[in-house]
N, C-alpha and C positions, 0 to 999 in steps of 0.2 A: 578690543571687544572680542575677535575671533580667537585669539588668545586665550580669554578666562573662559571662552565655551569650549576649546580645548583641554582646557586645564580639567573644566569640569568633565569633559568625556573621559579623564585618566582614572579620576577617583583619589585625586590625591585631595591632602586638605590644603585649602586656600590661604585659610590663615597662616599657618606655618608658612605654605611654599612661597609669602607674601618677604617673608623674613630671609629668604634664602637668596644666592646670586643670580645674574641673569643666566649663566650657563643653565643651573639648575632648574629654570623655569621653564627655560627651551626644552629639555630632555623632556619635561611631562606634556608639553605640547605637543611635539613627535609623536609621543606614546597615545593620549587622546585624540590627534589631526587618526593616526593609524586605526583606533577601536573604533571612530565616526565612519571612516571608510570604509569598512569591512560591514558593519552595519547596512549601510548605502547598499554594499553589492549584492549582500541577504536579500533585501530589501527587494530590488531587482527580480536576483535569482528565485525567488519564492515567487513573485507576482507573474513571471513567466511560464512556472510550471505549472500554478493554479490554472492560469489560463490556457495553456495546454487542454487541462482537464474538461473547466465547465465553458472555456469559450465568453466568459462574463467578464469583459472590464471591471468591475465597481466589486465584484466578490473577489476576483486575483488582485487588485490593489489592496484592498481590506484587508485580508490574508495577510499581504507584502507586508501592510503597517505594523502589523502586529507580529510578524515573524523578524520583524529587523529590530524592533524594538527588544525581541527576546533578545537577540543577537547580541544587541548592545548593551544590555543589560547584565549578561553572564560575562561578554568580556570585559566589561567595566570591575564587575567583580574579582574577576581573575588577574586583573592588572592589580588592584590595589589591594588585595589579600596578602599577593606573596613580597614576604618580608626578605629582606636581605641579611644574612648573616654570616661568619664568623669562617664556615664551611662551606664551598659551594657544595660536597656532598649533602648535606641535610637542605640546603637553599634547591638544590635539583631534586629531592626526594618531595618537598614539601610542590614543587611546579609539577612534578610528576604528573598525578591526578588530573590534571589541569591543561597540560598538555594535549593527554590525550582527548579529554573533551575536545582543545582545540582543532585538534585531526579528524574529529568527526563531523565537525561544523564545515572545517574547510571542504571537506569532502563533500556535504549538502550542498553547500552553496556553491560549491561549483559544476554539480550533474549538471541542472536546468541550463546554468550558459555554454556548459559543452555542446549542449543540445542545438541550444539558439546558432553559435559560431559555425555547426557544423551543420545547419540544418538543409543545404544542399544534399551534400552525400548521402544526409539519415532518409531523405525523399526517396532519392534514386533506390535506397536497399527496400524503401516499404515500396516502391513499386512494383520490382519486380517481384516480391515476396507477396502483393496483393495483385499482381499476374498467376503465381503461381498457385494462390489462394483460390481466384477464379477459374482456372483451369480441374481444378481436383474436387472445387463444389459442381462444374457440367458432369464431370467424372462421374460423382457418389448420387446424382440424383437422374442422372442416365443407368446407372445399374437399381435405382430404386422401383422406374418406370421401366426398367428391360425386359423382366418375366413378364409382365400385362401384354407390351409391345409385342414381343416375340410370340407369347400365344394365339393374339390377335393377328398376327403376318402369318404363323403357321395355319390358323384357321381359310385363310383369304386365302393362301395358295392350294390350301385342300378342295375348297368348292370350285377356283381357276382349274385345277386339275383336274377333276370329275366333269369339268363343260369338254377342256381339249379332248378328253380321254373319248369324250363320249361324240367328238366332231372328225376325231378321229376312225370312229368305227361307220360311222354316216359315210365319208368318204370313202371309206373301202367297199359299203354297201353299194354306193352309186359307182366306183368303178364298174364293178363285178354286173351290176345288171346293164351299163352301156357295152362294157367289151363283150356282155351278153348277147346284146340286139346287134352288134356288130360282127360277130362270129368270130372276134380275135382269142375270145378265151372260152372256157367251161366248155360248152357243148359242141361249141368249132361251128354252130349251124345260124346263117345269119335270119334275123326274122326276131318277130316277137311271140315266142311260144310258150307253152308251160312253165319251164324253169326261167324265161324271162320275167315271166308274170308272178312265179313265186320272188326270185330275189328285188323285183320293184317293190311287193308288199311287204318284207323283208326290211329294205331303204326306207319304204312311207313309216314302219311303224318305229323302226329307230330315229327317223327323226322327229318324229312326234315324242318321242323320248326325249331329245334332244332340245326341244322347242319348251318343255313342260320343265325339265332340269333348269335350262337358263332363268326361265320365269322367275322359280323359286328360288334358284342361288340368286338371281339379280338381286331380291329380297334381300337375303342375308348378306350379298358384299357391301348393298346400302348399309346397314344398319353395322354391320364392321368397319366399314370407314368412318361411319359417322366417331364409334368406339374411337378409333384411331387417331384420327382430329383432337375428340376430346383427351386422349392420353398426350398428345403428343403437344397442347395449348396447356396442359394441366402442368408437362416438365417446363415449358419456356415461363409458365408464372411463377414456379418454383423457384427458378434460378432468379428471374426477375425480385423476387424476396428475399432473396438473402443475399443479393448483388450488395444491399446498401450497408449492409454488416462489415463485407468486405470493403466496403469505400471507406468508411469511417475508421477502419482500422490503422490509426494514426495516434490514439491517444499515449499518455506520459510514459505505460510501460511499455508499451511498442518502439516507443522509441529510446528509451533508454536498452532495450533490447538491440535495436539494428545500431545505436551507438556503439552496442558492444561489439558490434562483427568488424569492424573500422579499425583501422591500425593500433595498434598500442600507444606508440610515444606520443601524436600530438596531443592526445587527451590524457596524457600522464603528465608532459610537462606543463597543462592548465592548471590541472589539480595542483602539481608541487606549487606553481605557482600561487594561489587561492592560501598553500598551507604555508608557504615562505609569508603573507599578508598577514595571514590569521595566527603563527605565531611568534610571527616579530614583536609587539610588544614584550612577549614572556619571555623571550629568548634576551632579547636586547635589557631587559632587566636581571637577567642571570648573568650575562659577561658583562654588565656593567658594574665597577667599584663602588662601594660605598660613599654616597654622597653626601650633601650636606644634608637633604631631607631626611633621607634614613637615619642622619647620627641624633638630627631631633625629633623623628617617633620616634628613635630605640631610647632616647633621654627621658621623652613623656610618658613610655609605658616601664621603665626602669622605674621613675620614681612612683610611678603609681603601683608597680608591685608592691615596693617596699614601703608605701604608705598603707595599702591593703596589709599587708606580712605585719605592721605596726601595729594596728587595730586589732587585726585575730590575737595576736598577743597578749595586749593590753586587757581585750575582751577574758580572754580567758583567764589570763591573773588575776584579774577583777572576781570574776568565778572563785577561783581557788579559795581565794582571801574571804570573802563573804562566807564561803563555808567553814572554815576555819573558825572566824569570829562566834558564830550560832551556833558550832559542837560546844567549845568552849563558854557559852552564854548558858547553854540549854545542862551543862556537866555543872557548872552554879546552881543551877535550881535544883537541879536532882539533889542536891546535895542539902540544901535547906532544912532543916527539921520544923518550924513555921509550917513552910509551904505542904511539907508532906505530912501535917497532921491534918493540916486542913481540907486537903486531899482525902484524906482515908475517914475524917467526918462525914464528909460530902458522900463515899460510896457508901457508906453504913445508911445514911438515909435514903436513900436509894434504894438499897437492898430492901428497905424497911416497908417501903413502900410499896413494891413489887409484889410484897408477901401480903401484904394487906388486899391488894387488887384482887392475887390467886386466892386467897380466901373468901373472897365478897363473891368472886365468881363461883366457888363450888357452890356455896349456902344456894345460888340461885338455880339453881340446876335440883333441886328435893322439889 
């Protein structure tokens, strides 16, 4: 049983390969056990990367079904197209074509399990690459809130500035009028006299400066922090929004990408391997001799050329002959005197007629 569904995965014909030895039965089993299997790992390889993509069981199966079936189908073809002949150069020119599709298949079908076998290391490269992803979007959305921030911090340390500036000249007013009433400085006289009394009103009215500035910058530092908060809650949702972009960054060509940064060879020798799979049947029918199957297709479609090449023949002499007979048939009649007077009766009344018509019609026309 698992035989003739091998048999039938080759593409040969049954009935013949029914007639032929047991070797020969075996060789198309090989060839079909190989086109099933390569099928199977499409099969796989396709249902893995689907799901990569959409994350959907029941859609990357689907896919799979129908991707492996394609599979099976082109190499079932490809097995039982090429004919074996005479030359291996024209038998390798005629696999040519066919090859090369093989190498592109095997190549499909083997990214996806590259993927799967190696998909520790492909982790590691998209982490740190969605590290570095994360670091350079704080970057670009810290220089997008920079100029707001910085005019906002430049603003706040200009009103801070203008309070010290101005707490600063209060204190030098209050030195100058106690060193005043203590006679260590300005007038050297201790007591509270005239220029004591001017530089206190001096103190009182700078700091009633001083009391009326804070007031109103108090104002505005509120009202800049508040700014600030919200600049500075507006970058952390920023990044917070396009965190999940960077998380997600794991799909089919991401990682066929960080696949590529990974060594060469183990993912060279999968693929050879996939392409040693995918085209051993065609290969293994190129150095393999002529068998007994090939000597009876090449027997079956010999004598069916020459049964065809038999008919166009027949057909056409057939032709030739029938025209031949009817020149000859039709150079008799011409030739009849009978026939050709009876003939040239016949146009005379005709004619006769004609002219009768074109006269009836002028009369009618007066």
């Amino acid at each position: 049983m698992l035989s003739k569904f091998f048999i039938l995965c080759s593409g040969a014909d049954q009935k013949i390969l029914t007639e032929c030895s047991q070797g020969e039965r075996t060789k198309f089993v090989g060839i079909g056990a190989t086109v099933f299997f390569t099928a199977v790992m499409a099969f796989i390889a396709a249902s893995y990367a689907l799901y990569t993509v959409f994350e959907n069981a029941l859609i990357a199966v689907s896919f799979g079904i129908v991707w492996g079936l394609l599979i099976f189908n082109l190499d079932r073809f490809i097995v039982s197209t090429i004919r074996k002949r005479d030359s291996f150069k024209s038998e390798f020119l005629q696999a040519a074509p066919r090859i090369v599709l093989a190498i592109i298949i095997a190549i499909v079908i083997s990214k996806p399990l590259e993927i799967k076998i190696f998909e520790k290391e492909i982790n590691s490269v998209l982490l740190k690459e969605k590290n570095q992803m994360a670091i350079n979007n704080k970057t670009q959305v810290a220089n997008y809130f920079k100029s707001d921030l910085e005019t906002n911090r430049a603003k706040t340390d200009s009103l801070k500035s203008e309070i010290t500036k101005k707490e600063a000249e209060v204190n030098l007013l209050y030195e100058a009028y106690i060193t005043e009433a203590e006679g260590t400085k300005g007038t050297m006289k201790m007591g509270k006299g005239p220029v004591f009394s001017e530089k206190l009103a001096k103190h009182n009215l700078a700091k009633a400066e001083l009391d009326s500035i804070r007031k109103a910058n108090a104002v505005k530092l509120a009202t800049l922090d508040s700014q600030s908060k919200t600049l500075e809650q507006d970058q952390s949702k920023k990044i917070s929004e396009t965190q999940p972009v960077i998380d997600n960054f794991d799909g089919l060509m991401a990682r066929i990408t960080a696949l590529n940064t990974l060594p060469l060879l183990p993912s060279l020798f999968l693929m050879l391997l996939f392409l040693a799979i995918e085209t051993a049947p065609i290969i293994a029918k190129l150095l393999s001799p002529k068998g007994e199957y090939d000597f009876k297709i090449e027997d079956l479609e010999t004598a069916l050329k020459v049964t065809i090449a038999q008919d166009v023949y027949q057909r056409n002499l057939l032709v030739r002959t029938s025209a031949e007979m009817h020149d000859k048939v039709y150079a008799e009649i011409a030739s009849d005197r009978e026939l050709l007077e009876l003939q040239r009766k016949k146009a005379t009344e005709l004619l006769e007629l004609q002219a009768e018509n074109f006269v009836e019609k002028q009369r009618r026309t007066f």
